[in-house]
Every structure is written in C-alpha cells, then in structure tokens.
C-alpha positions, 0 to 999 in steps of 0.5 A: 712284269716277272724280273726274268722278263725285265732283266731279258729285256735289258739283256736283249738291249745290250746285245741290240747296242753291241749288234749295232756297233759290230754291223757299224764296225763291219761296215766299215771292214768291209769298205776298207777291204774292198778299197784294199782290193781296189788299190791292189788290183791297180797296182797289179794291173801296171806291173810286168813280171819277167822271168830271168832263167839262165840258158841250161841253168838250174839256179838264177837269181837277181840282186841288183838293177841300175838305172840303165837296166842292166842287172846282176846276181848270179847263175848256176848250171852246175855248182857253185853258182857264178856272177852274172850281168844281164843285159839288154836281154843277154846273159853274161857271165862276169869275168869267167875265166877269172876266180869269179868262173872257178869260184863261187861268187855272186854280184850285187850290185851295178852302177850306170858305168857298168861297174859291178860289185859283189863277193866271191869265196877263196881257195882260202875258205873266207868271201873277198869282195870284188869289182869288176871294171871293164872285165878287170877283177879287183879283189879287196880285203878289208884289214882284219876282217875274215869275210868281205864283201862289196854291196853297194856299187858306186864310183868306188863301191862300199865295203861291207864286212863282218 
C-alpha cells in the first residue's frame, strides 16, 4: 500500500464519519422543520383576521380590546389622528367635540365598564393622560412630569409618564 493511498483512506473515513453525522443532523432539521410547519399551519388555520378601517380614513390603528370585545386606538381622516372606540362593529369616535376631537390623541386601552384611557397632545406642546367615563373626559397630570399618559385601563387606569 503507497502512504497516498493510506492516507486517502483515512481521509476518506473522516469524511464518511462527518457525512454520517451531517445526514443524521439533517434528519432531524428536517423532522423539526416539517413538525414547525405542521404546528404553524394549525395554528393558522384557527385564527380569523378582521381588517379595521375607518370609514373615509387614512389611518386606523388598534391598541386594545377588553374582554367584551370593544376595542380602542385611533383613526385619522385628516391629521392628527383622534381616539377611537370600535364597537360591536361601530366606529365611534371618543369625546369628538372635546380636546380629544380637536387634539391629537390616541386610546390605549378599555376596561369592560367601557371606560377608556389613552393620551392626548395639548395646545401646551406636552401629552396628558386621559379617561373617558361615560363621554366625560378627565385630563390627568402626573407632578412633575412633562408628558403623561394612561395606559392601562382598570377601575382607576395607571398612570405611566416619562
């Protein structure tokens, strides 16, 4: 036996040995990719997708559902965009003939007694926080802060500023 030939032979082992091992790993890439897929594709197949467009608007967003359904966010038709509640299908605009309908301002989130909360840019250039309860707005600065907003809507709302 030449030494090209032994050492061609023991090359040829290691790479019969790495091919076996990569085949193995591939097996099981590819098991792990189809099972991937599988699941995906359940998953997919149970979720609905509803698209959410403001009548005449240019911009509709959504930031929050309760757990009746209703939603929040905000709308434009033309700038700046205003807080909206979307419910049982309707769009209502929240508190239009408030701050909220001249300002920008934007809801985050509800809670199931319909209370919404979110924040709203001033005539004084900073963001206040805001609950609307049964169409009454309240505005809410937190001390010392020059931006507030409420994000979270529970009995009360939190209060989140920076």
């Amino acid at each position: 036996m030449k030494p090209n030939e032994g050492t061609w032979v023991q090359r040829s082992g290691i790479a019969i040995l790495i091919f076996r091992r990569w085949k193995t790993a591939m097996k099981g890439l590819v098991l792990l990719t189809i099972t991937l897929f599988t699941f995906a594709a359940s998953t997919y197949a149970q979720l609905n997708f509803t698209s959410l467009d403001y009548p005449g608007g240019t911009l509709t967003a959504a930031r929050g559902i309760n757990d009746r359904g209703d939603i929040v966010g905000a709308y434009r038709t033309v700038a700046p965009r205003h807080a909206l509640l979307i419910r049982r299908g309707q769009f209502i605009p929240l508190a239009p003939t408030t701050i909220l309908g001249s300002n920008a301002s934007e809801a985050f989130k509800s809670n199931d007694l319909g209370d919404a909360v979110g924040e709203l840019f001033g005539n004084d250039g900073f963001f206040h926080g805001f609950l609307v309860r049964k169409g009454v707005v309240t505005t809410l600065d937190f001390p010392g802060a020059s931006d507030t907003s409420f994000c979270s809507g529970g009995r009360v709302g939190r209060c989140f500023m920076n």
